[in-house]
N, C-alpha and C positions, 0 to 999 in steps of 0.2 A: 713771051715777056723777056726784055733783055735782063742778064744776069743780076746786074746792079739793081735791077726794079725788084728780081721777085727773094734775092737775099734781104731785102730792107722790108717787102711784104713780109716773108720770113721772120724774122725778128718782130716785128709788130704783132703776128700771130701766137710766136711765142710767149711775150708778157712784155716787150719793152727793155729797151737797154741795161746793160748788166751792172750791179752798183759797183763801187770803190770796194778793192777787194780788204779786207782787215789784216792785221797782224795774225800770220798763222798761228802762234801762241803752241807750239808742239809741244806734246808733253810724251813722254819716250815711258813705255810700261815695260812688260817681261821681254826676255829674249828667249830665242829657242834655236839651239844648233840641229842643226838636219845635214845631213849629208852632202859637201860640197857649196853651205849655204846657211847664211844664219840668217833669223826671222825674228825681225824686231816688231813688237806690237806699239804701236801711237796710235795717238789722237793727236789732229789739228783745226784749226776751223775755220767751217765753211762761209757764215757770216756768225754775227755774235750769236751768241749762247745758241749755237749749233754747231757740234764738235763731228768730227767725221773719224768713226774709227777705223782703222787701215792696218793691214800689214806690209811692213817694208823687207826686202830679202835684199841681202846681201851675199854675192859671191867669195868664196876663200878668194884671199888675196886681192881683194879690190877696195883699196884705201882713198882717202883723199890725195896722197900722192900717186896711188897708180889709180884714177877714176875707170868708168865703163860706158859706153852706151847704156840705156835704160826703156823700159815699157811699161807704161801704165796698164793694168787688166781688169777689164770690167764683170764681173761674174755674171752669169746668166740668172734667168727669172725659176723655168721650172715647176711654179708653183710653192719653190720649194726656200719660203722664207725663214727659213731657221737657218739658212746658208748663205752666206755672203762670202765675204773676203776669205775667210777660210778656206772653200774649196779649192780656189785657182791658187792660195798659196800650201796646198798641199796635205794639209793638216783634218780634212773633214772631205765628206760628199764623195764623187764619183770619180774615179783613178783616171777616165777621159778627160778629164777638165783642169787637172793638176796643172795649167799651162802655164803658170806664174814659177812653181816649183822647178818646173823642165827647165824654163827661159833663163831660170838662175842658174843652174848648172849647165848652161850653155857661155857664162860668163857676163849676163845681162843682171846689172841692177832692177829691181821690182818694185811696186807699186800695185796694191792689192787693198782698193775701198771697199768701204759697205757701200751699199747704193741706199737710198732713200727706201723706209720699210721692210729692210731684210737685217737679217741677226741684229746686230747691236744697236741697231736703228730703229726698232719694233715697238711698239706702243703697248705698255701696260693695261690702256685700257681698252682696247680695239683690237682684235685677233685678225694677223695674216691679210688677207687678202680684203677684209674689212677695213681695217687698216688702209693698205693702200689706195683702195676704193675713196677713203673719206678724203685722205692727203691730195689727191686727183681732184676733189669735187671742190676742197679749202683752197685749192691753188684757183681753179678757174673761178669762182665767187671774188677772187683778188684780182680778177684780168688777165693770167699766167696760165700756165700750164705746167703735168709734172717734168716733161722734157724740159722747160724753160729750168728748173730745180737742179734735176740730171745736167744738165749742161756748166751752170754754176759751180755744181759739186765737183764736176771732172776738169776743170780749169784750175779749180783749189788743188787738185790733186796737181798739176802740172807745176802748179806756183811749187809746190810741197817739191817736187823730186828735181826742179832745175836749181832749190836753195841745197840741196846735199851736196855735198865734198866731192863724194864718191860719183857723182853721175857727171858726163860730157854733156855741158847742157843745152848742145847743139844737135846732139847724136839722140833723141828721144821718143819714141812711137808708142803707139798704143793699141792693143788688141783685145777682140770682146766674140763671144759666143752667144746666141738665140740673144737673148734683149741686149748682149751686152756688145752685138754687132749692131743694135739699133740704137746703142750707145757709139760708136764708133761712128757712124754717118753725120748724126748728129753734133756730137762736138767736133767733126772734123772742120767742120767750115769756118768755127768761131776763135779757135788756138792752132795759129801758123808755129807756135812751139812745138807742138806734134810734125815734125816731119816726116813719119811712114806710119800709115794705120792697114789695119788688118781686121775684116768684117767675118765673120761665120755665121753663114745659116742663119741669116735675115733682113732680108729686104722685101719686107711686104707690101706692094702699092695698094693702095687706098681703094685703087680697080680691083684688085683680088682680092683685096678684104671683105670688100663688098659682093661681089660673085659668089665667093665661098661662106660667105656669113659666118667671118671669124673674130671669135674672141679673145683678140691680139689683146697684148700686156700695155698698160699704160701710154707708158712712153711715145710708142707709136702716135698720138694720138693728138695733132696738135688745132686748137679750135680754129675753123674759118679757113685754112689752109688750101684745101680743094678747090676754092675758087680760084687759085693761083696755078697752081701746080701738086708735085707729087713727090714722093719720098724719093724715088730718083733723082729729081730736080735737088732735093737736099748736098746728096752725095755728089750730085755734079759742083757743088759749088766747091768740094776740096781742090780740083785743080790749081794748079796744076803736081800737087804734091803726090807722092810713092801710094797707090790704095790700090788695094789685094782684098777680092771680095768671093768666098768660097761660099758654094751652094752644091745639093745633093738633090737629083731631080725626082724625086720620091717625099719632099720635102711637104708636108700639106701645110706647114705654118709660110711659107713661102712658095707659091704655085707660081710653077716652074714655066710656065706658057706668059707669064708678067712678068719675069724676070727675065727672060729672053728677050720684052719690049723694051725691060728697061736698061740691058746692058748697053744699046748704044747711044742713049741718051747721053749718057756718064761719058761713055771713048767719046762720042762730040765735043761736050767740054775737053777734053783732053788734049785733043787732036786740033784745037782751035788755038791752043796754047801750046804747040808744039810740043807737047807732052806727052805724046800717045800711046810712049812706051812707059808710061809712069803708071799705069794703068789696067788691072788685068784681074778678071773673070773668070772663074774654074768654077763648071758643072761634072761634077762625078755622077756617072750614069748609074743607077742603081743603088741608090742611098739616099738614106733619109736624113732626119736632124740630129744628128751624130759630128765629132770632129774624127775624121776618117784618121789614119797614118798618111796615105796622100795626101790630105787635107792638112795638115799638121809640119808635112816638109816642104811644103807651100812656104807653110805661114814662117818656118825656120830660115830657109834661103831668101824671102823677101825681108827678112830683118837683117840676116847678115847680109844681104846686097846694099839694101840702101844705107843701114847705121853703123858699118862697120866700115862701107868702102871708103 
């Protein structure tokens, strides 16, 4: 299926074109100084009366007179929905994931949402995972799906960090771990405001989910899709923009034998648009779903290459 055919199946699968985005309407709550970095907590919003709580991190010394490059970060699944935004900005969860905190003390402006169903996003009446269960089943009874949502909300967030002072709002990428690299695939294709993205430990095709009889998170998950193409096909449509896509071949949430099929789907696209080096694939031999230290100075040299040079 030529590109242009199966981006527009795409989107059709999705839930249909994206609406007029609203006034963000930010509303700026506590701050919190951290070491080499201060952590402003907001809210802005997603569409009306749905507010998206976020933590924004600022570097020492990076004003609206001296701006930064910036990275959106999308948190991971885990199971573990008492943790959102928190974890990647430092303040909560697992000291491997801090990666929103790191990127700021590396001199990068942040960006740190909830995702739909996790911390500040969680339903009083519906627990966890029921919860997201129900929001999945309310989106497609609408014609949508929860990626069509995720996608929405991480475009709000771009609107959000290209209106601050502080960010160069040509210099702006985004990085995400286990769902929150199948959040990076997924909004890559739809916001050419992202210029370098950066995937960890997720890309599961539809073929190995199936094989493995797995019970991947949501997002993954988009209705009617399969007759078309495959989660590769997604990521192939960022071409020809910067994307860094790390996997650990011990990885059972992404089986490493599909991921080898789909690596050069993706360099296709890339190499079709003379882009070939915009493009790159790291299997670490002997590891699982983890962000390794090689895995990590990856992800640190593809930001400083592409939003610094």
């Amino acid at each position: 299926m030529a590109t242009a055919d199966f981006r527009d199946r795409l989107l059709q699968c999705l839930g249909g074109d994206w609406p007029a985005s609203p006034p963000l309407n930010v509303r700026m709550r506590e701050t919190i100084q951290r070491e080499g970095f201060t952590v402003h907590s907001v809210f802005y919003d997603a569409e009306p009366n749905d507010s998206i709580p976020a933590m924004l991190l600022i570097p020492d010394g990076v004003t609206p007179e001296k701006p930064a490059p910036a990275v959106a970060v999308w948190h991971q699944h885990n199971g573990e929905w008492h943790l959102g935004k928190s974890e990647p900005a430092g303040l909560a969860g697992n000291p491997m994931h801090h990666t929103g905190a790191a990127l700021a003390k590396q001199g990068y402006v942040v960006l740190c949402p909830d995702a739909q169903c996790f911390e500040e996003r969680r339903s009083p009446h519906l627990k966890n995972g029921d919860y997201e269960r129900f929001e999945f089943l309310r989106s497609v009874i609408a014609g949508k799906c929860m990626a069509w949502k995720n996608i929405l909300d991480m475009r709000r967030a771009i609107d959000f960090l290209v209106s601050r002072k502080e960010v160069v709002a040509n210099k702006v990428g985004c990085y995400g771990h286990s769902m929150g690299s199948t959040h990076t695939w997924l909004v890559g294709p739809w916001e050419p405001r992202i210029k370098c993205l950066v995937g960890n430990c997720c890309l599961p095709t539809y073929a190995g989910i199936h094989k493995e009889h797995l019970l991947h998170c949501f997002p993954n998950f988009i209705p009617g899709l399969g007759q078309y193409g495959d989660t590769p096909d997604i990521a192939a449509l960022i071409a020809p923009r910067p994307l860094l896509l790390n996997f650990g071949d011990q990885d059972r949430g992404s089986p490493i034998d599909e991921v080898r099929a789909a690596i050069p789907i993706i360099q296709r696209a890339y190499d079709s648009m003379h882009a070939g080096d915009k493009f790159e694939a790291f299997i670490e031999p002997n590891t699982g779903h983890v962000l390794s230290e090689t895995m990590w100075q990856k992800t640190l040299g593809w930001f400083n290459r592409h939003l610094r040079g």
